[in-house]
C-alpha atoms as an extended CHARMM CRD file, in Angstrom:
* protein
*
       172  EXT
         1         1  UNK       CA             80.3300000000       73.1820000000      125.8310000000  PROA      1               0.0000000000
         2         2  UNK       CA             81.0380000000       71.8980000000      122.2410000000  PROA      2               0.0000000000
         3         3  UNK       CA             78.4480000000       74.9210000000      121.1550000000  PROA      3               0.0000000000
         4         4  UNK       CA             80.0890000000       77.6460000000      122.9100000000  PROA      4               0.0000000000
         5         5  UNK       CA             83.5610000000       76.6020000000      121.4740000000  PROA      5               0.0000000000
         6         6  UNK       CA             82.4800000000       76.6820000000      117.9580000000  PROA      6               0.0000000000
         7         7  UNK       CA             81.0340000000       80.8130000000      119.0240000000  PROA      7               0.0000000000
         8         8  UNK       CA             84.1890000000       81.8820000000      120.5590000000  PROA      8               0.0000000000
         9         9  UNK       CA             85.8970000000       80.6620000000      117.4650000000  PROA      9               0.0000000000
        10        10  UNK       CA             84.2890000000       82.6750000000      115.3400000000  PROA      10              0.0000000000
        11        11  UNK       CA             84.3030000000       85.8010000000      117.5850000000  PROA      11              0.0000000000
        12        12  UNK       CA             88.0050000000       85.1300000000      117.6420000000  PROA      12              0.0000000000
        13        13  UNK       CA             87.8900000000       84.9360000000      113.4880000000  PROA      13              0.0000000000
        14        14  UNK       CA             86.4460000000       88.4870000000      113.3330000000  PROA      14              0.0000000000
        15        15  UNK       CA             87.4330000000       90.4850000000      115.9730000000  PROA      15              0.0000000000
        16        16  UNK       CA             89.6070000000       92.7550000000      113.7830000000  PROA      16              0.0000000000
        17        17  UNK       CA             86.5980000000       92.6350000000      110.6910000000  PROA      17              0.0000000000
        18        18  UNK       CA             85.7760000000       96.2680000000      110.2180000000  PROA      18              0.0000000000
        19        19  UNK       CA             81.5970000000       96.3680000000      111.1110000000  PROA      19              0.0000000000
        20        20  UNK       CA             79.0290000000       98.6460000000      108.9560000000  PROA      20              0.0000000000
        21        21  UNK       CA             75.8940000000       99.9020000000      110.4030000000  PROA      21              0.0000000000
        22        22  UNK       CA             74.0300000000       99.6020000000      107.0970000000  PROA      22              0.0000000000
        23        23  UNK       CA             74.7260000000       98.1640000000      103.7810000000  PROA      23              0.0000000000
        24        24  UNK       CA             72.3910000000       99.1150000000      101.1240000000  PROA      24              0.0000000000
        25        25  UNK       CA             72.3270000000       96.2950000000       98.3210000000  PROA      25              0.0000000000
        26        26  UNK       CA             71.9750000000       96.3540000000       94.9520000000  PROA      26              0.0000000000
        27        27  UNK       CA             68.8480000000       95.0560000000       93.3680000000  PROA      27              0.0000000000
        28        28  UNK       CA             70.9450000000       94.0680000000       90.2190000000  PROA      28              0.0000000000
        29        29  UNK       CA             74.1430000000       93.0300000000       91.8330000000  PROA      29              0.0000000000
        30        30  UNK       CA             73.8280000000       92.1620000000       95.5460000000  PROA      30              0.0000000000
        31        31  UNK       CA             76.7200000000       92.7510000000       97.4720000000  PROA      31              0.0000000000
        32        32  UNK       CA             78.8630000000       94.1730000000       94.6030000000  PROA      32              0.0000000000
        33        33  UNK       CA             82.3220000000       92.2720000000       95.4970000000  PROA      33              0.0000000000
        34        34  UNK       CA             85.6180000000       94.1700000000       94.7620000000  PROA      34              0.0000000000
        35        35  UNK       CA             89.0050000000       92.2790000000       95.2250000000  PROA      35              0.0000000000
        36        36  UNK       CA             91.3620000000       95.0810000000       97.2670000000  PROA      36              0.0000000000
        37        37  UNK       CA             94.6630000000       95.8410000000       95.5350000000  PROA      37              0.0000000000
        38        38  UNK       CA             97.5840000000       97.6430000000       97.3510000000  PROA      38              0.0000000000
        39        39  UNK       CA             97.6110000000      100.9910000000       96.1930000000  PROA      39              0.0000000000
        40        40  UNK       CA            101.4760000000      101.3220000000       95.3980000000  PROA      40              0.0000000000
        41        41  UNK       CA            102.2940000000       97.8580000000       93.2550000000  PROA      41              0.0000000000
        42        42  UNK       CA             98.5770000000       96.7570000000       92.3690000000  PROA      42              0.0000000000
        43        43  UNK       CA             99.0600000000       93.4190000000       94.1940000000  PROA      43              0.0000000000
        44        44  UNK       CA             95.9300000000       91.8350000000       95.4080000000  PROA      44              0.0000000000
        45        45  UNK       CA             95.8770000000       92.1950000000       99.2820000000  PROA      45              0.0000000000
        46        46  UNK       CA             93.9290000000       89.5800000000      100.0600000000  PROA      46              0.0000000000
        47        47  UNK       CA             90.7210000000       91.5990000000      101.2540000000  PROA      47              0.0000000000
        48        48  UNK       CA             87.6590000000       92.0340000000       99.9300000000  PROA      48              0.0000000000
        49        49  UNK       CA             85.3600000000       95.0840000000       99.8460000000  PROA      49              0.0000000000
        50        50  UNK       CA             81.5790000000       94.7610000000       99.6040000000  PROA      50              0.0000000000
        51        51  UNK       CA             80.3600000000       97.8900000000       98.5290000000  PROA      51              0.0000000000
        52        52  UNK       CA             76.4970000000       97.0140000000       97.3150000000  PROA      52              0.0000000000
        53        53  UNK       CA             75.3210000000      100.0960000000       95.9410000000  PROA      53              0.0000000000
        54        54  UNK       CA             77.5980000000      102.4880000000       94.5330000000  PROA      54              0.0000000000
        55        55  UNK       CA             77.8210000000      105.0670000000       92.3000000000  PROA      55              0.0000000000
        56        56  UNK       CA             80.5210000000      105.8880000000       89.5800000000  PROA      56              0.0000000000
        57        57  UNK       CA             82.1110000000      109.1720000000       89.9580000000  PROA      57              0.0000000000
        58        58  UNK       CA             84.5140000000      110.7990000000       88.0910000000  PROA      58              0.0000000000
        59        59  UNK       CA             86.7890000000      113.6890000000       89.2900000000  PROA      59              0.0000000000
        60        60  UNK       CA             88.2250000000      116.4330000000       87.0820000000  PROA      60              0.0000000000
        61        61  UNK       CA             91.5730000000      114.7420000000       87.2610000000  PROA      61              0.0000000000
        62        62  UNK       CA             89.5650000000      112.3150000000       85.2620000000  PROA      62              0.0000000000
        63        63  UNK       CA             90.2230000000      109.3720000000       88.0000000000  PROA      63              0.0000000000
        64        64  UNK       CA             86.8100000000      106.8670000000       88.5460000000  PROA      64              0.0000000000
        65        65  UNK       CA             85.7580000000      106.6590000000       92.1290000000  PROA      65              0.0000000000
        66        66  UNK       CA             83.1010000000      104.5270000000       93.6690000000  PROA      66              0.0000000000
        67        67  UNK       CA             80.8770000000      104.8660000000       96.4540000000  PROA      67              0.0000000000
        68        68  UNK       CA             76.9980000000      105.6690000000       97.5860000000  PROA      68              0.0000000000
        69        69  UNK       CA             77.4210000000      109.6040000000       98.3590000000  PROA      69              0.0000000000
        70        70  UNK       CA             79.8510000000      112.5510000000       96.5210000000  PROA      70              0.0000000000
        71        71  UNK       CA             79.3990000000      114.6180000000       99.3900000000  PROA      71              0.0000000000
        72        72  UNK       CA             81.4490000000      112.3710000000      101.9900000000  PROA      72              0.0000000000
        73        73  UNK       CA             83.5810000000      111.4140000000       98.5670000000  PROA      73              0.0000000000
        74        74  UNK       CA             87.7960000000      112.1510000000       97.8420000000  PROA      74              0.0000000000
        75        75  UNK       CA             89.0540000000      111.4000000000       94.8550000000  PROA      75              0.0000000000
        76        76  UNK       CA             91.8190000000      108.9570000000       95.4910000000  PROA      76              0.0000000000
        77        77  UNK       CA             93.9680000000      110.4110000000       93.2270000000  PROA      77              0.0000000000
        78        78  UNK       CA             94.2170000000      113.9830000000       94.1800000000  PROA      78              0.0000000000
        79        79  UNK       CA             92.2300000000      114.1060000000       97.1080000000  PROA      79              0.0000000000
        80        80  UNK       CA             89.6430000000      116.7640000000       95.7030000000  PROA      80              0.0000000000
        81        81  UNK       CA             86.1450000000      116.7010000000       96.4720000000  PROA      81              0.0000000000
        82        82  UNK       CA             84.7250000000      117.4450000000       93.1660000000  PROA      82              0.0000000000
        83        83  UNK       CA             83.1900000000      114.6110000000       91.9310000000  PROA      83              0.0000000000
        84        84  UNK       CA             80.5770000000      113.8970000000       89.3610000000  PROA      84              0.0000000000
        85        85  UNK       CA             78.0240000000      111.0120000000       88.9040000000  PROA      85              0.0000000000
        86        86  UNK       CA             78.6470000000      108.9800000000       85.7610000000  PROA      86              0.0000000000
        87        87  UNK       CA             76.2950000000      106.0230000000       86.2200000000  PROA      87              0.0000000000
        88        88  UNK       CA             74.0260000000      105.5220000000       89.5780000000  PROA      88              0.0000000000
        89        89  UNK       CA             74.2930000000      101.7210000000       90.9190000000  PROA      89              0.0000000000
        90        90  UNK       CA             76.9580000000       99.9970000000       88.9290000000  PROA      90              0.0000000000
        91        91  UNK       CA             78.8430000000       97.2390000000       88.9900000000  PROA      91              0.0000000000
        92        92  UNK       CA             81.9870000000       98.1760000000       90.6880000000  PROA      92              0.0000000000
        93        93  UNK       CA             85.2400000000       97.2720000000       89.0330000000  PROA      93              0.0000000000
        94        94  UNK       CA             86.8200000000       93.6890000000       89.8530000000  PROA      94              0.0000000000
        95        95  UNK       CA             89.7420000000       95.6140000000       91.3590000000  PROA      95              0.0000000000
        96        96  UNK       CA             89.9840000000       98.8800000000       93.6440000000  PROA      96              0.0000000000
        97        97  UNK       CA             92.8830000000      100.4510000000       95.6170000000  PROA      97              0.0000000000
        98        98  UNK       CA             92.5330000000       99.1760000000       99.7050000000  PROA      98              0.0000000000
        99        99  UNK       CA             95.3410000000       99.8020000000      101.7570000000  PROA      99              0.0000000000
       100       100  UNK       CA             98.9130000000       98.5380000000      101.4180000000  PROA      100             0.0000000000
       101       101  UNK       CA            100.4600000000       94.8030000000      100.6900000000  PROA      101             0.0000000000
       102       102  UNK       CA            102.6690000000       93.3470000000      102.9830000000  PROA      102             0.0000000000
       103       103  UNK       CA            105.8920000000       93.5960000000      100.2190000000  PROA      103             0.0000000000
       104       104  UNK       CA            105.5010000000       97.2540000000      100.2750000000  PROA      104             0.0000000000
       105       105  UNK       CA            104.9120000000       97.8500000000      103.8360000000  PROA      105             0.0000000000
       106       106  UNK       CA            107.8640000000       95.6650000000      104.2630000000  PROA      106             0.0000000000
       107       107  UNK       CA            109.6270000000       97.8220000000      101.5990000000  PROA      107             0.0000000000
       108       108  UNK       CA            108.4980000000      101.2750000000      102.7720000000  PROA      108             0.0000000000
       109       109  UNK       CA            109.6420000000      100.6900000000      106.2240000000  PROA      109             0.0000000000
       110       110  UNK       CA            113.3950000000       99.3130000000      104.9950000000  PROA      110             0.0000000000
       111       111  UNK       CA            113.1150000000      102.8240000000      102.6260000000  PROA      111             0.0000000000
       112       112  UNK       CA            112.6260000000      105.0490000000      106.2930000000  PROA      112             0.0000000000
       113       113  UNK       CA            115.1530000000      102.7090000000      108.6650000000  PROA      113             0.0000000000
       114       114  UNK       CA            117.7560000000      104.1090000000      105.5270000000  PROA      114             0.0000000000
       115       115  UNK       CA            116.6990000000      107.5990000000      105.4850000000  PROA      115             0.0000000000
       116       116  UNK       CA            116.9830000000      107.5050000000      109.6040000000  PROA      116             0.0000000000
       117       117  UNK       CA            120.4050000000      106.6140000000      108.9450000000  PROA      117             0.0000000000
       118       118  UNK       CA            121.4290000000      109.1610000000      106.7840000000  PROA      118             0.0000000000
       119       119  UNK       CA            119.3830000000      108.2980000000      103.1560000000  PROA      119             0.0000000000
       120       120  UNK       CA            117.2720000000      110.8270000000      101.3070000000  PROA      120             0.0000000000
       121       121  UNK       CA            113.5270000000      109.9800000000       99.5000000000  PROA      121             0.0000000000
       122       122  UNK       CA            113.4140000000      111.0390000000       96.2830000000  PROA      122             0.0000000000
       123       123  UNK       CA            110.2600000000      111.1050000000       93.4880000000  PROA      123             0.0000000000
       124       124  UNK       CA            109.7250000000      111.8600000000       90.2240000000  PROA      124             0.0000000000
       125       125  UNK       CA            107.8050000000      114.8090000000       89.2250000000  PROA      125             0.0000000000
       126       126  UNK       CA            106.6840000000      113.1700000000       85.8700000000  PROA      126             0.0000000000
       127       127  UNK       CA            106.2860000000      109.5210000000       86.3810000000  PROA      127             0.0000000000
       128       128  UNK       CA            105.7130000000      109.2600000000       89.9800000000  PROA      128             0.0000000000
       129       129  UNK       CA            108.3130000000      107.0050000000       90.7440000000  PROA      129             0.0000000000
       130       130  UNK       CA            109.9360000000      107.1150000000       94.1910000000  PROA      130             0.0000000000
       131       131  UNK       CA            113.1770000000      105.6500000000       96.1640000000  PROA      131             0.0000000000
       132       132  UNK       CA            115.6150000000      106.6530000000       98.7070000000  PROA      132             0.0000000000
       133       133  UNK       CA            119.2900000000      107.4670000000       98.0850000000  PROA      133             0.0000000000
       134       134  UNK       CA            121.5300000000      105.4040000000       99.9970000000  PROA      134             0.0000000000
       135       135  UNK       CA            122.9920000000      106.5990000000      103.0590000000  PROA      135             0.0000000000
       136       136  UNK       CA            126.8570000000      107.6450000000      102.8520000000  PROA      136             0.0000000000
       137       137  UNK       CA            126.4410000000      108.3920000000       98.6890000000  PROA      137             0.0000000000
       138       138  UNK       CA            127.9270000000      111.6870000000       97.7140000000  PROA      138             0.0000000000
       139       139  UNK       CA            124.3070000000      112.8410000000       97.1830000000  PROA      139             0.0000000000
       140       140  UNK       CA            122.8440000000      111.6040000000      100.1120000000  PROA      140             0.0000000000
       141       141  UNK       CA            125.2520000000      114.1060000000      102.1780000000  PROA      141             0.0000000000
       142       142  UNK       CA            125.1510000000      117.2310000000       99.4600000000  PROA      142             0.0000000000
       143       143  UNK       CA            121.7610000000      117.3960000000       99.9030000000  PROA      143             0.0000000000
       144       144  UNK       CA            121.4390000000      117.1120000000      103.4720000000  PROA      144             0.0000000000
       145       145  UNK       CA            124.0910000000      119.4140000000      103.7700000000  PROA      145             0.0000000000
       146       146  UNK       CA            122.7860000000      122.5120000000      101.1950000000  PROA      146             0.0000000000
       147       147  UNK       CA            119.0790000000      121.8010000000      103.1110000000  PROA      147             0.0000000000
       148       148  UNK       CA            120.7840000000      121.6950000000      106.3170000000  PROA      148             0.0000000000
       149       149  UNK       CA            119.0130000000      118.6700000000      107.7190000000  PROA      149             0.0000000000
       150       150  UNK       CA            120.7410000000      116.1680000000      109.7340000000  PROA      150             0.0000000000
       151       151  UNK       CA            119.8770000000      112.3380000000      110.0820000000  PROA      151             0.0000000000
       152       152  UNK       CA            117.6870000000      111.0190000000      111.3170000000  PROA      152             0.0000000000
       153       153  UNK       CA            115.5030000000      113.4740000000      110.2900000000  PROA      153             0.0000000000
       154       154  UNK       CA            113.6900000000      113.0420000000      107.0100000000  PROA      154             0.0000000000
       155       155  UNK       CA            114.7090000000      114.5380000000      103.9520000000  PROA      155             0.0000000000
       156       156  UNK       CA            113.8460000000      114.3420000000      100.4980000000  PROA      156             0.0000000000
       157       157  UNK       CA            113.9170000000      116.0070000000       96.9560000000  PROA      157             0.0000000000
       158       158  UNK       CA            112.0190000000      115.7280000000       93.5860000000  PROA      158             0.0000000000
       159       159  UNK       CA            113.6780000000      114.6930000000       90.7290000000  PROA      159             0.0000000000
       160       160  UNK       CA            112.8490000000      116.1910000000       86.6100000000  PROA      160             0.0000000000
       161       161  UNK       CA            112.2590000000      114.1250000000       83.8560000000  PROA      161             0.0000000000
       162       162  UNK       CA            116.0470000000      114.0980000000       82.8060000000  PROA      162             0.0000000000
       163       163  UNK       CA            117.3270000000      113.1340000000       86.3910000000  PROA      163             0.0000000000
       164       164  UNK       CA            115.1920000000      110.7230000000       87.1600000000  PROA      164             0.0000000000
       165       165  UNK       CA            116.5130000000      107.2530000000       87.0080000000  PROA      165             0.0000000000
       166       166  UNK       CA            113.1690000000      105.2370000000       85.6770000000  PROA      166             0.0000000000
       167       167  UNK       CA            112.1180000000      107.9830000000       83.1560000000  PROA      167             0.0000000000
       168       168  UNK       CA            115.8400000000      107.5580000000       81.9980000000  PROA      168             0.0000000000
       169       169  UNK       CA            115.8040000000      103.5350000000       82.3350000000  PROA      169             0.0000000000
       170       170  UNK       CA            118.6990000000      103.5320000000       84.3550000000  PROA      170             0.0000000000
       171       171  UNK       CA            117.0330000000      101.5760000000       87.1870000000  PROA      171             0.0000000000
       172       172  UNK       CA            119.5150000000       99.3900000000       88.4820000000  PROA      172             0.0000000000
């Protein structure tokens, strides 16, 4: 009894791990641990991706990407498939994007419940930065008015380099 306990504990403990047919290890660094970071703040997420061999590849956006093949390869910057070997089993780096933190899922839905009630997103085209205009605010309406879309329907609009708040450092 005690035996069969101790088994459907740890069935319970990874029912939601994510399983992998093969792994191909490194013969110089095993498993090849990376610590996952959330994607938006850099935050650790608590998860950890074994990736054993990889590759390096670089993309002509000039972002680094890991992983064993190009051909089943995205750059996780701008999505494009053109990647090209820079070094064949490395050591991957201590950090790489996985998923989304808590804070920010947390933070992106709060963003959407606002832009259901009336809000608008907004991003920078130069920095990247993004945020939603309150719902209510003189913009909020004269934008969903000249675009003609009506809560709670999404709606959003990309900001310059002179109107947006961050790039101006008028984050309040």
């Amino acid at each position: 009894m005690f035996v069969d306990e101790k088994i459907e504990i740890k069935r319970s403990a990874f029912k939601n791990l994510k399983m992998v047919k093969k792994m191909f290890f490194s013969e110089i660094y095993g498993a090849n641990p990376s610590m996952c970071v959330c994607e938006l703040c850099g935050e650790p997420t608590g998860e950890l991706a074994l990736l054993g061999k990889c590759n390096e590849y670089r993309c002509n956006c000039g972002a680094l990407s890991y992983g064993r093949a190009a051909g089943d390869m995205r750059c996780g910057k701008c999505g494009s498939r053109n990647l090209v070997v820079v070094a064949r089993d490395v050591k991957a780096s201590r950090n790489i994007a996985g998923g989304i933190c808590e804070a920010c899922r947390e933070k992106i839905e709060r963003d959407e419940a606002l832009v259901r009630q009336g809000g608008i997103f907004w991003k920078c085209s130069k920095c990247g930065a993004r945020g939603v205009v309150r719902p209510g605010t003189y913009c909020a309406l004269m934008v969903r008015h000249k675009l003609g879309i009506v809560a709670p329907n999404p709606c959003g609009v990309e900001l310059t380099e002179k109107e947006c708040p961050v790039c101006q450092g008028d984050v309040r």
